[in-house]
C-alpha positions in Angstrom: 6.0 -14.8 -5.4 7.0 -12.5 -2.6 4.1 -10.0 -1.6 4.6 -7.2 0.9 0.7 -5.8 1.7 1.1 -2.2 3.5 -2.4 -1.2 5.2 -2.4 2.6 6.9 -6.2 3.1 7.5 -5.9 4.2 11.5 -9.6 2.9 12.1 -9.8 -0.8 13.7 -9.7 -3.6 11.0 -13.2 -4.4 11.4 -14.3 -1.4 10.5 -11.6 0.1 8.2 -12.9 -0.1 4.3 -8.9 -0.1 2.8 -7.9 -2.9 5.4 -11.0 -5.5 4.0 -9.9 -4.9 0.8 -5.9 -5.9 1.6 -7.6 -8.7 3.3 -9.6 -9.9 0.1 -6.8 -9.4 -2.1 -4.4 -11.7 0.3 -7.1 -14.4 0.6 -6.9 -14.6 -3.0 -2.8 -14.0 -3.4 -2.7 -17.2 -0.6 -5.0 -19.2 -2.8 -3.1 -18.5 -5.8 0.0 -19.9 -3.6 1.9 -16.7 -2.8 3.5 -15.6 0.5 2.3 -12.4 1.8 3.6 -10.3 4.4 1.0 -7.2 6.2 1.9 -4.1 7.6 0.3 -1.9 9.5 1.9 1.1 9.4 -1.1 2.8 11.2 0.0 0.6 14.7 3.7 0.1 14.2 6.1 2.6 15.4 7.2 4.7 12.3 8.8 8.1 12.1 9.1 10.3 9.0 11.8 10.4 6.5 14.1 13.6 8.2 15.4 14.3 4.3 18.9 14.4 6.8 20.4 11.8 3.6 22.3 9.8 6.0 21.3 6.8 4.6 22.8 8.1 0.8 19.8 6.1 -0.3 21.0 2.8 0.3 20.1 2.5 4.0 19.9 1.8 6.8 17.6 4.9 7.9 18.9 6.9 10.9 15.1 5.6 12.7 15.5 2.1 13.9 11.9 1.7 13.9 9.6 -0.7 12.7 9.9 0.0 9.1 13.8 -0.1 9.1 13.5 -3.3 11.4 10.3 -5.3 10.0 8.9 -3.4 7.0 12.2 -2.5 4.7 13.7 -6.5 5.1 10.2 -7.4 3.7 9.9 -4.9 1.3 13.7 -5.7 -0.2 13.2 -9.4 -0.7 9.8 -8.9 -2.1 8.5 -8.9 -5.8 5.2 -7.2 -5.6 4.5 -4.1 -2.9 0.7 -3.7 -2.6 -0.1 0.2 -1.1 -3.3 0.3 0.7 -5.0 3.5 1.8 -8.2 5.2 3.0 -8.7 8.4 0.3 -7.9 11.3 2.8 -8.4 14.8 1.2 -7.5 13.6 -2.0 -4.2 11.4 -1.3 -3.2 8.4 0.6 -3.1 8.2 4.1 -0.2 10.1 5.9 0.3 6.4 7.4 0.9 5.4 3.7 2.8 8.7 3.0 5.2 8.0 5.8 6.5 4.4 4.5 6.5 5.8 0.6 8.6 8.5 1.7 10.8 6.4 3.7 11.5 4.3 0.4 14.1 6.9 0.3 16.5 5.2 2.0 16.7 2.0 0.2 15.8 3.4 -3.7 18.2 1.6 -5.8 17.1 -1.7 -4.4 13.1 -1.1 -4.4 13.2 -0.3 -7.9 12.0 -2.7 -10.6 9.1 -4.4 -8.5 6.0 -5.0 -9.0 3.3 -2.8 -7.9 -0.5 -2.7 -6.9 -2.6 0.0 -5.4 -6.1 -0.3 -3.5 -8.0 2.8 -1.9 -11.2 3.3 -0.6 -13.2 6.4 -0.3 -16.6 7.5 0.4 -17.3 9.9 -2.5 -18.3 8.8 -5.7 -17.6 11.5 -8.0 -15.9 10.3 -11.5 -13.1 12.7 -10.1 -12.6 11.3 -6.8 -9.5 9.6 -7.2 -7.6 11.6 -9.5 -4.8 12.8 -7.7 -4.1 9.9 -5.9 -3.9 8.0 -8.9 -1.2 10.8 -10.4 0.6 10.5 -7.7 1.0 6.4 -7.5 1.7 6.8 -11.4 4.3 8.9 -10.8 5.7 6.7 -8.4 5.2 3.7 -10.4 7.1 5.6 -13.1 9.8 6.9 -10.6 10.8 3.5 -9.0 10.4 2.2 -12.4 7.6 -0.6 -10.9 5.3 -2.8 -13.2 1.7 -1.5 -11.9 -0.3 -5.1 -11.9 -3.2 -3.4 -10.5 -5.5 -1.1 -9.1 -8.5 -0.9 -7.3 -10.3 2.7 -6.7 -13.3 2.0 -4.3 -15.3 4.7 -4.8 -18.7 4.8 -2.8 -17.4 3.3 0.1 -17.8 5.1 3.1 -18.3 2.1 5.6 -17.0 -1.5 6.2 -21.1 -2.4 5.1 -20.6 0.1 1.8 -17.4 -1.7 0.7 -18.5 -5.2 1.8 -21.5 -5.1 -0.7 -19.7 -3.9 -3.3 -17.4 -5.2 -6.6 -14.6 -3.7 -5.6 -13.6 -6.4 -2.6 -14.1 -9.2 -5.4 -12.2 -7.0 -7.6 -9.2 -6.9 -5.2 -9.4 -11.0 -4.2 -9.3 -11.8 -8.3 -6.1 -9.7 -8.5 -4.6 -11.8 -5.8 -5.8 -15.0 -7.1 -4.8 -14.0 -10.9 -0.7 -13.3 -10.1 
């Protein structure tokens, strides 16, 4: 299988709690014998969706930036697109936001995949992850994507938190079980 991973935590990847979990979860996709490409749309040079419709939403985007050059050839050939993001007031990343909103220009042909979704955040509350996880079902639903997976890492304010926790485990079994 064809794996895209998409990482947007902006803190360095020793330290970022979304970017250990990609990392499990593709030590245990490799083990299972996948191929698995990692983006960092924190580093790369991305711009935001301009809603300008050039592209009629079949590409190519009007940026020639690293998601239209590196990122969207991945994405297209790929059969499962794993999102990874640091919980940020309640959504995903605007690192993450960015790319998702920049599936725009290529929406016919992203639909149908398979999907999985990791996020990290340092409150625990039973509540804490509720509208990110509306919003990636209604995305799921939208791109009409098969969800394979999700892993909500709650209590995991720091690389230590999520290190001692299930959740990393959690993320390298659904690697290891495609």
């Amino acid at each position: 299988m064809k794996i895209v991973v998409v990482t947007s935590s902006p803190h360095p990847k020793n330290e970022s709690t979304s970017i250990y979990l990609a990392d499990r979860f593709t030590e245990g996709a490799k083990s299972a014998g996948h191929e698995v490409y990692t983006f960092d749309a924190a580093n790369e040079e991305t711009h935001p969706c301009r809603g300008c419709d050039r592209c009629g939403m079949d590409g190519p985007c009007v940026w020639n930036d690293a998601i239209e050059q590196k990122l969207m050839p991945k994405m297209l050939e790929a059969d499962l697109l794993v999102l990874t993001t640091p919980l940020y007031y309640y959504g995903m990343s605007a690192q993450l936001k960015t790319i998702v909103d920049r599936f725009y220009s290529r929406t016919g042909k992203l639909h149908g995949k398979k999907s999985i979704i990791m996020a990290t955040a340092y409150n625990s509350a039973d509540w804490t992850m509720e509208a990110l996880s509306a919003h990636y079902d209604t995305l799921v639903r939208y791109m009409e994507w098969q969800d394979v997976g999700q892993v909500w890492a709650v209590g995991c304010g720091s690389r230590s938190l999520v290190e001692r926790s299930e959740f990393g485990d959690m993320a390298y079994r659904i690697g290891a079980g495609l």
